[in-house]
CHARMM internal coordinates of N, CA and C (Angstrom, degrees):
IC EDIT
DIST 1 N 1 CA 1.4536
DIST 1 CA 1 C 1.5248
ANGL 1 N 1 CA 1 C 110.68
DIST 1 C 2 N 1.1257
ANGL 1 CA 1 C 2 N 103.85
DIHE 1 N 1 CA 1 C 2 N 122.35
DIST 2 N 2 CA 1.8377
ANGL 1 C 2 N 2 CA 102.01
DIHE 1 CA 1 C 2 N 2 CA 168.61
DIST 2 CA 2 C 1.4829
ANGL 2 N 2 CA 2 C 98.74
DIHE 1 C 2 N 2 CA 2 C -109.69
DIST 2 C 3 N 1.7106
ANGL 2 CA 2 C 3 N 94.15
DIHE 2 N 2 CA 2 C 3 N 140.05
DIST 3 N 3 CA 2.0618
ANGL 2 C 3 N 3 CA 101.94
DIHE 2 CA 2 C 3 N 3 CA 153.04
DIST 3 CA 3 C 1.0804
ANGL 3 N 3 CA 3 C 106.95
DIHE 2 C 3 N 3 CA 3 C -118.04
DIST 3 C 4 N 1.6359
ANGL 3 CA 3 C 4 N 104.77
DIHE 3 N 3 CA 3 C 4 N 153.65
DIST 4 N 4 CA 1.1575
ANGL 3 C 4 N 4 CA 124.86
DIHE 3 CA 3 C 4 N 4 CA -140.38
DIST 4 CA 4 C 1.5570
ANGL 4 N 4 CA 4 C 80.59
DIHE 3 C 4 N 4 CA 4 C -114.26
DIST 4 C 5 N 1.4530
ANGL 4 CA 4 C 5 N 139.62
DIHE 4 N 4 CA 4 C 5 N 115.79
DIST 5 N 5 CA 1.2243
ANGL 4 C 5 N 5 CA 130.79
DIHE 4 CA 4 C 5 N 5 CA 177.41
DIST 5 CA 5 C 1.4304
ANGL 5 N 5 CA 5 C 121.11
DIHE 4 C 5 N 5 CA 5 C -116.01
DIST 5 C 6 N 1.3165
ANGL 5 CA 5 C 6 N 126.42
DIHE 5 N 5 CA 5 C 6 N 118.61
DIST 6 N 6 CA 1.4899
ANGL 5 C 6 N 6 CA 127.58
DIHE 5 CA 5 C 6 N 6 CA -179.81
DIST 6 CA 6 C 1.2655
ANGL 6 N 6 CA 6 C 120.83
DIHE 5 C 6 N 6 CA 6 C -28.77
DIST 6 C 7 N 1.3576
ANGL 6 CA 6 C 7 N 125.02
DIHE 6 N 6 CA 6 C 7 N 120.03
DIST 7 N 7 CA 1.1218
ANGL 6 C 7 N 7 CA 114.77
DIHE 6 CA 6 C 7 N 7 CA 165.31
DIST 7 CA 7 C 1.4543
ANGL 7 N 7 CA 7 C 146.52
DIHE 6 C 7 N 7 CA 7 C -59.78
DIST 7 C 8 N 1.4362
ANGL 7 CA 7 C 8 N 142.25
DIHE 7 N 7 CA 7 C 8 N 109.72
DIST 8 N 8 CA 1.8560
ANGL 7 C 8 N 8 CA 119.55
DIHE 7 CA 7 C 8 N 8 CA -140.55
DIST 8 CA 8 C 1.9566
ANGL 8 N 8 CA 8 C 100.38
DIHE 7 C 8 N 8 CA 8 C -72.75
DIST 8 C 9 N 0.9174
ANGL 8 CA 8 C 9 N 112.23
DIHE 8 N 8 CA 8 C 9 N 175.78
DIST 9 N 9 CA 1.8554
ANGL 8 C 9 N 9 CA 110.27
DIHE 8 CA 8 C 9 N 9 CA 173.71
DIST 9 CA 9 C 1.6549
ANGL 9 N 9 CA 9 C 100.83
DIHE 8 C 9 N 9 CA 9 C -92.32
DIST 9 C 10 N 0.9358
ANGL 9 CA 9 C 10 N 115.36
DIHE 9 N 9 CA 9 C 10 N 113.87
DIST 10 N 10 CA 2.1822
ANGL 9 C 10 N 10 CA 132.49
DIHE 9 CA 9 C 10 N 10 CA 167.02
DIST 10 CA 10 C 1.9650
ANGL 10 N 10 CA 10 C 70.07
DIHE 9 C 10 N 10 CA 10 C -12.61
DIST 10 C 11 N 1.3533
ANGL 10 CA 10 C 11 N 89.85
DIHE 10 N 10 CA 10 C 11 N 168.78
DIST 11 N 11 CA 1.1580
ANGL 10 C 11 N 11 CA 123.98
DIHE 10 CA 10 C 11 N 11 CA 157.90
DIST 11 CA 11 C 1.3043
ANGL 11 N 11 CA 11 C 108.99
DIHE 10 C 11 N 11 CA 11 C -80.14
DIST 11 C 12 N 1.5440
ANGL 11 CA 11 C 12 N 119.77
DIHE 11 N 11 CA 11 C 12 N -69.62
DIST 12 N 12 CA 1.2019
ANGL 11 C 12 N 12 CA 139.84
DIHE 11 CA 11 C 12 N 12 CA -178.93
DIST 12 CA 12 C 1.8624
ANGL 12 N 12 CA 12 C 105.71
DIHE 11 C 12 N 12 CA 12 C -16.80
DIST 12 C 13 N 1.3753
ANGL 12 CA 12 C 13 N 101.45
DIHE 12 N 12 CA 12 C 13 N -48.31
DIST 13 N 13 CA 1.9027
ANGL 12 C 13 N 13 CA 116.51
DIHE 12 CA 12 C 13 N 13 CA -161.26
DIST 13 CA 13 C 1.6699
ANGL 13 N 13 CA 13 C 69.95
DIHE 12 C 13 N 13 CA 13 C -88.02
DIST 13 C 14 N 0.9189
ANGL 13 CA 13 C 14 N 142.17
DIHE 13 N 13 CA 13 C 14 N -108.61
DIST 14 N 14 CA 1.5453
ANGL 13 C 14 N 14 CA 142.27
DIHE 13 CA 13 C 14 N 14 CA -155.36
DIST 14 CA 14 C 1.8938
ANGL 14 N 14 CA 14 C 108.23
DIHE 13 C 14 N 14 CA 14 C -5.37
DIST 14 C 15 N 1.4513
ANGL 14 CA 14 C 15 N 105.39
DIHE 14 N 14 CA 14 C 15 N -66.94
DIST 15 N 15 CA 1.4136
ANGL 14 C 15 N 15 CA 118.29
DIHE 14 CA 14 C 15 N 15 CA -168.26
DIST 15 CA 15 C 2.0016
ANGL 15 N 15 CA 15 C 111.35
DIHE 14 C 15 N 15 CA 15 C -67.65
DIST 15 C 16 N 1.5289
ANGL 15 CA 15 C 16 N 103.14
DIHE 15 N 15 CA 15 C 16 N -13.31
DIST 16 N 16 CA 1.2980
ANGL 15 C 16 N 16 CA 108.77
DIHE 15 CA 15 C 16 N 16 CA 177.95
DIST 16 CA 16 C 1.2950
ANGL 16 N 16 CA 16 C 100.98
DIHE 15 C 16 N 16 CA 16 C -104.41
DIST 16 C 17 N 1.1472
ANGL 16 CA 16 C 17 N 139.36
DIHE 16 N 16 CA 16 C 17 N -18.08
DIST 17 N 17 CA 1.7259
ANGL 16 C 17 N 17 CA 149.38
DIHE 16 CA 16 C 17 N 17 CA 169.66
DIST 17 CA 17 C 1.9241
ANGL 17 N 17 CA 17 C 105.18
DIHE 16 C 17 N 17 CA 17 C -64.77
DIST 17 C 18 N 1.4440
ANGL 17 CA 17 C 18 N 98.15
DIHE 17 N 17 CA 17 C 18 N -59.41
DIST 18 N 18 CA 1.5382
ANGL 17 C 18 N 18 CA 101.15
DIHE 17 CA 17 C 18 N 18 CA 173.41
DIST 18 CA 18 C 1.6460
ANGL 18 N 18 CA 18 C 128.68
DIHE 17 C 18 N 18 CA 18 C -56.31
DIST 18 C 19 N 1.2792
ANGL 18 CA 18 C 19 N 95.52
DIHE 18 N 18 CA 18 C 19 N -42.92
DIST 19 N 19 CA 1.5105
ANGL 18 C 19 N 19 CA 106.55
DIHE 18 CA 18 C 19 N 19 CA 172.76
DIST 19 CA 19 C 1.7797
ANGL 19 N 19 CA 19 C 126.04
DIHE 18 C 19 N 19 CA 19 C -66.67
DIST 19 C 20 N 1.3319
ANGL 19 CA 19 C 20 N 100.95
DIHE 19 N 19 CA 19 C 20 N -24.58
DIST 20 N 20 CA 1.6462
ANGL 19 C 20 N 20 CA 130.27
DIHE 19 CA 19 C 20 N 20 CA -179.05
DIST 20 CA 20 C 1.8935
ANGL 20 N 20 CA 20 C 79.09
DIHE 19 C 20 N 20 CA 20 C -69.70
DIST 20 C 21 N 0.7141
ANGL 20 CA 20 C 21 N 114.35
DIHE 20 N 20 CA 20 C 21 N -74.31
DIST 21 N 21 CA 1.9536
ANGL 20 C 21 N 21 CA 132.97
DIHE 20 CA 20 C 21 N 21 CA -147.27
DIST 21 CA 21 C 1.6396
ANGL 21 N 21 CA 21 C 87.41
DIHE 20 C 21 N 21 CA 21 C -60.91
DIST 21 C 22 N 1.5761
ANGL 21 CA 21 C 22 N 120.04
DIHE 21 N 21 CA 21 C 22 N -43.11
DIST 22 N 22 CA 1.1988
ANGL 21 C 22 N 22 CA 107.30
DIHE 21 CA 21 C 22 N 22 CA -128.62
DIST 22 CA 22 C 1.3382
ANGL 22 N 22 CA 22 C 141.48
DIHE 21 C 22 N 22 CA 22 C 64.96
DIST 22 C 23 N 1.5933
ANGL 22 CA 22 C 23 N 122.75
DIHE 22 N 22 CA 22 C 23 N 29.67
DIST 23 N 23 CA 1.2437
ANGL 22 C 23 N 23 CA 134.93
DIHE 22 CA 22 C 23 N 23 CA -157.37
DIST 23 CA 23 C 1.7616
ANGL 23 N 23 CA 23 C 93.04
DIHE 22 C 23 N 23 CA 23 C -128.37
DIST 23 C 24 N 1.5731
ANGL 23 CA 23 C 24 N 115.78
DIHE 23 N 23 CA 23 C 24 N 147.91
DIST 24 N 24 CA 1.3360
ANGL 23 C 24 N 24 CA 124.30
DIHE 23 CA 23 C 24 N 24 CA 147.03
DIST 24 CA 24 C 1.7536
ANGL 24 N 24 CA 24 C 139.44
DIHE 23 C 24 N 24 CA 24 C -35.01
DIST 24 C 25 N 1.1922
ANGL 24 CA 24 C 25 N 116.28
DIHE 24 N 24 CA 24 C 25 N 118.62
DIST 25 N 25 CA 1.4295
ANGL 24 C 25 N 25 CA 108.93
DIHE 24 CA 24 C 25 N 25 CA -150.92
DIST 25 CA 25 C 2.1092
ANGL 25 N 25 CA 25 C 102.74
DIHE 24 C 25 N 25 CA 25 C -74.74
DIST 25 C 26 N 1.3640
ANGL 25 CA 25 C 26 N 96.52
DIHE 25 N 25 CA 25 C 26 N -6.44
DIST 26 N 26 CA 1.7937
ANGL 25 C 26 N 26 CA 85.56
DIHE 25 CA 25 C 26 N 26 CA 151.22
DIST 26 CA 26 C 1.2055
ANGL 26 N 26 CA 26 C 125.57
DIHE 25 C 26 N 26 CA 26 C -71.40
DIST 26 C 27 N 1.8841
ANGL 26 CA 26 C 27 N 117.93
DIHE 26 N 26 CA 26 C 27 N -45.86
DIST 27 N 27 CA 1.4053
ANGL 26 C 27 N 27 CA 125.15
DIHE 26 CA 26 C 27 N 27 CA 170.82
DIST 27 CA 27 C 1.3226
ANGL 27 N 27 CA 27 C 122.39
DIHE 26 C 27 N 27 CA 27 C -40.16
DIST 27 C 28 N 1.6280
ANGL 27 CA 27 C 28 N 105.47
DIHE 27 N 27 CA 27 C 28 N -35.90
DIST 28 N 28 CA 1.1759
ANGL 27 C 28 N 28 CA 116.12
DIHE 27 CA 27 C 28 N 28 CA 172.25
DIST 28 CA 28 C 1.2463
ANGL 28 N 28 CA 28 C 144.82
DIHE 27 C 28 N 28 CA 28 C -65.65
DIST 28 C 29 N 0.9857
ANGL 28 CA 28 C 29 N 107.72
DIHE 28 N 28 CA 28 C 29 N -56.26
DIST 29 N 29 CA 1.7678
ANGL 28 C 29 N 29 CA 150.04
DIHE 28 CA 28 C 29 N 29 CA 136.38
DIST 29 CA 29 C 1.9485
ANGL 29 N 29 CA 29 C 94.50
DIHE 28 C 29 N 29 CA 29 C -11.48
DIST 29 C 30 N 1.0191
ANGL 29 CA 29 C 30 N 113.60
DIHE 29 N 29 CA 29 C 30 N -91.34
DIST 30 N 30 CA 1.4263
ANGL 29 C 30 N 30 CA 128.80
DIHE 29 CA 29 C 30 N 30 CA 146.03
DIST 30 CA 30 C 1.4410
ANGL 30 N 30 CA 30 C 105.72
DIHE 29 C 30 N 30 CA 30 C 5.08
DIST 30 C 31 N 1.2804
ANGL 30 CA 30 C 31 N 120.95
DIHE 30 N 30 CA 30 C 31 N -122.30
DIST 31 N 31 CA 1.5007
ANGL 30 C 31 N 31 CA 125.84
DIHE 30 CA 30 C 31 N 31 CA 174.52
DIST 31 CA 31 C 0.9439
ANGL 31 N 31 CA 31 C 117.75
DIHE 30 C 31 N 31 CA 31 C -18.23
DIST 31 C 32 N 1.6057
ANGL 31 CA 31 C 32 N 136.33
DIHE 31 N 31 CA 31 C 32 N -58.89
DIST 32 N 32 CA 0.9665
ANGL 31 C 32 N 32 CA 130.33
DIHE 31 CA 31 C 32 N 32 CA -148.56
DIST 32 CA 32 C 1.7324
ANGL 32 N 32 CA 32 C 111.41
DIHE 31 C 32 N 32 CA 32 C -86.45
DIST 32 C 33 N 1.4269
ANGL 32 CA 32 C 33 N 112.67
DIHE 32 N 32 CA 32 C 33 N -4.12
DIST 33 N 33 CA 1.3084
ANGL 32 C 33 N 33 CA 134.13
DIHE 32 CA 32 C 33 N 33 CA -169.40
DIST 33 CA 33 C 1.5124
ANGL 33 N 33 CA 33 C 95.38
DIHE 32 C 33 N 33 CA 33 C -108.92
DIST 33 C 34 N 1.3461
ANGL 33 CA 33 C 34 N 144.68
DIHE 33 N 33 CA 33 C 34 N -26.20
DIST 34 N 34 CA 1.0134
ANGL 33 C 34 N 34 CA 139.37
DIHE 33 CA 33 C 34 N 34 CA 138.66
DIST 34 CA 34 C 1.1996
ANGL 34 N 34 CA 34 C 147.96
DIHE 33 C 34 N 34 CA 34 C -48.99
DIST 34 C 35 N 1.6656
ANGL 34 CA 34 C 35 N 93.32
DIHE 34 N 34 CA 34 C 35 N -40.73
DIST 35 N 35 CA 1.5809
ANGL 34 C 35 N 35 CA 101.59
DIHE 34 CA 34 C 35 N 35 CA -173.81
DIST 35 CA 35 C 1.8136
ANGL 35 N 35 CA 35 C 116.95
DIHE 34 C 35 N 35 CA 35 C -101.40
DIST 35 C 36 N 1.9073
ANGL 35 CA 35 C 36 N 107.72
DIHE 35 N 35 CA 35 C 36 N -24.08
DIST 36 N 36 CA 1.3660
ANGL 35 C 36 N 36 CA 134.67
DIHE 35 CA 35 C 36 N 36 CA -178.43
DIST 36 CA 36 C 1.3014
ANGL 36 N 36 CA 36 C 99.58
DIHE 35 C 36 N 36 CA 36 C 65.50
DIST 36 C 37 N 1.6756
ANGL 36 CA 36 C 37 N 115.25
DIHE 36 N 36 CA 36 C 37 N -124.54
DIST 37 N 37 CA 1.2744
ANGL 36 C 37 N 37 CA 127.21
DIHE 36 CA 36 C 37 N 37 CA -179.54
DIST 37 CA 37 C 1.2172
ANGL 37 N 37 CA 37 C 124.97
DIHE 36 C 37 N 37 CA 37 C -73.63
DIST 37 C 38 N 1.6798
ANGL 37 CA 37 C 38 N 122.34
DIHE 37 N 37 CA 37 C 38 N 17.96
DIST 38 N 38 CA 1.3199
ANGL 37 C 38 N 38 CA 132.15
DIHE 37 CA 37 C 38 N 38 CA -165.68
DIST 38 CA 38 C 1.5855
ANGL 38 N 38 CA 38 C 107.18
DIHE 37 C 38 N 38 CA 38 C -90.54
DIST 38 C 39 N 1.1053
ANGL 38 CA 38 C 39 N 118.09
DIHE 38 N 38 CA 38 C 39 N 51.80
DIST 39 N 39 CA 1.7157
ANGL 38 C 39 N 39 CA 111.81
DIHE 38 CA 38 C 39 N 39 CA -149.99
DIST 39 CA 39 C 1.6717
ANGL 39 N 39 CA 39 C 110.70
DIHE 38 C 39 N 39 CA 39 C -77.28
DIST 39 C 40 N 1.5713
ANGL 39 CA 39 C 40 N 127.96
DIHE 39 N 39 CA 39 C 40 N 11.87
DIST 40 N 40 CA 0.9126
ANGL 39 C 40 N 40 CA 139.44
DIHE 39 CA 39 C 40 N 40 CA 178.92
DIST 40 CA 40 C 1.8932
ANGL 40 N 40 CA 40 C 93.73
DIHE 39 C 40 N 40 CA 40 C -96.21
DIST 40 C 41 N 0.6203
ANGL 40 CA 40 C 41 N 129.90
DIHE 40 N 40 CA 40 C 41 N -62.92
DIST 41 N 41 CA 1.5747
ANGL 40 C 41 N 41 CA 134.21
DIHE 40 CA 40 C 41 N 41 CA -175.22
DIST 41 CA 41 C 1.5905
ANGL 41 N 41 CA 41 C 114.94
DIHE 40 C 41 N 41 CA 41 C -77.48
DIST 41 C 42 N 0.9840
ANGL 41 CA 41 C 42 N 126.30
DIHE 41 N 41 CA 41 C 42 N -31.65
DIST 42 N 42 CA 1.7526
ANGL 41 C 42 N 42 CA 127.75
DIHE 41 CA 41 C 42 N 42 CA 131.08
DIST 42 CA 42 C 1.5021
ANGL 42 N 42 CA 42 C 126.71
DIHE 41 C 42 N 42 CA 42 C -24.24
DIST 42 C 43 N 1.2410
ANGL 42 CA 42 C 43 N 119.89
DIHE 42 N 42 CA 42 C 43 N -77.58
DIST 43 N 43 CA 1.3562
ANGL 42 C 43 N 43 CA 121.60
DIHE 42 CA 42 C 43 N 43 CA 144.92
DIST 43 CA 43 C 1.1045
ANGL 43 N 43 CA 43 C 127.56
DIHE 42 C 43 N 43 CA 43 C -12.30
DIST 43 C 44 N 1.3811
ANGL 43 CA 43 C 44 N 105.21
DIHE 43 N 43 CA 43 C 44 N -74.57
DIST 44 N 44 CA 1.8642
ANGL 43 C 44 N 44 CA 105.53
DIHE 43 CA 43 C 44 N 44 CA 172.44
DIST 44 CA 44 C 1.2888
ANGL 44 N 44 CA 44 C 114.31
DIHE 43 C 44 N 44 CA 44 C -52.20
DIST 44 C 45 N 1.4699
ANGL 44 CA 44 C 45 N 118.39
DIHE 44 N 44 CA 44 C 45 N -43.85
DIST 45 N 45 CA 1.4807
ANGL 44 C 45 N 45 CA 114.12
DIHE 44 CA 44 C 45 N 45 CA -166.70
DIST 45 CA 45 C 1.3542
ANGL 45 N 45 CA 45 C 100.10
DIHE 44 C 45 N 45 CA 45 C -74.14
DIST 45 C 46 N 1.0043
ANGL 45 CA 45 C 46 N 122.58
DIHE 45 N 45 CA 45 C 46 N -12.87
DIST 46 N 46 CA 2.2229
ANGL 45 C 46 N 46 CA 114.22
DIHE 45 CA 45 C 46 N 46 CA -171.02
DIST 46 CA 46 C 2.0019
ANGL 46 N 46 CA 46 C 80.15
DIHE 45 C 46 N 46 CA 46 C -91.07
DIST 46 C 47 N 1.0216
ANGL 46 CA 46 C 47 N 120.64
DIHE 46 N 46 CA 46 C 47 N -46.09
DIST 47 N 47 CA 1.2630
ANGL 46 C 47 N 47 CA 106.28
DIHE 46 CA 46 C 47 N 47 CA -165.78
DIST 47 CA 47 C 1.4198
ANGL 47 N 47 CA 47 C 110.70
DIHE 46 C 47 N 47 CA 47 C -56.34
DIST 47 C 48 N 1.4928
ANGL 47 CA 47 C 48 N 115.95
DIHE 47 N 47 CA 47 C 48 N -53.54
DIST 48 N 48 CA 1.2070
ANGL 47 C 48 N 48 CA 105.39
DIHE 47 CA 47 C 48 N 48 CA 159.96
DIST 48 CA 48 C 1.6253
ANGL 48 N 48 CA 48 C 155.56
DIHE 47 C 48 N 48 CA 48 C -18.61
DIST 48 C 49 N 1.7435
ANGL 48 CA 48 C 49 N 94.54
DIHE 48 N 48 CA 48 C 49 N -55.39
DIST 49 N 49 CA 1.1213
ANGL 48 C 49 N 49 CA 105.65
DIHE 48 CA 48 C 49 N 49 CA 160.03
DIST 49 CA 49 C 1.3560
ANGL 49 N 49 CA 49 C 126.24
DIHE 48 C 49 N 49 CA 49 C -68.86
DIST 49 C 50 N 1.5775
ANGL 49 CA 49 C 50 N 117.68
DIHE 49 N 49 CA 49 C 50 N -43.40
DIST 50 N 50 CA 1.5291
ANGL 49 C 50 N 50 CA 131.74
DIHE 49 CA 49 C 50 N 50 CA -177.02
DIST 50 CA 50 C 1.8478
ANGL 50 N 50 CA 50 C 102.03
DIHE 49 C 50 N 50 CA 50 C -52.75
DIST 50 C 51 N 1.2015
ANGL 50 CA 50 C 51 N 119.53
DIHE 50 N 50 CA 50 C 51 N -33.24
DIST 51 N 51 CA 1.4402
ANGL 50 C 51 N 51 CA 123.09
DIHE 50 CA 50 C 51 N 51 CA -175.84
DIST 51 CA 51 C 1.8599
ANGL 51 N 51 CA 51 C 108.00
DIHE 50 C 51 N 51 CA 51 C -49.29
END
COOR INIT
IC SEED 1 N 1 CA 1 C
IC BUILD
């Protein structure tokens, strides 16, 4: 049996995602664990919050 386990996002991409937004690097953390490689709809969602 193999599992196939998600890969987590670097920190590194998290702490440069938050700083982009201006958002908290949990908020971040957040989205980006939601959205993964969706980085068009990520965006929106940090914008969201940043509002």
């Amino acid at each position: 049996m193999t599992e196939h386990a998600q890969a987590a996002t670097p920190i590194k991409d998290v702490i440069t995602f938050a700083k982009k937004h201006r958002i908290q690097v949990d908020d971040a953390q957040k989205i980006l664990d939601e959205y993964g490689e969706d980085r068009k709809n990520a965006d929106k969602a940090a914008r969201r919050i940043a509002a």
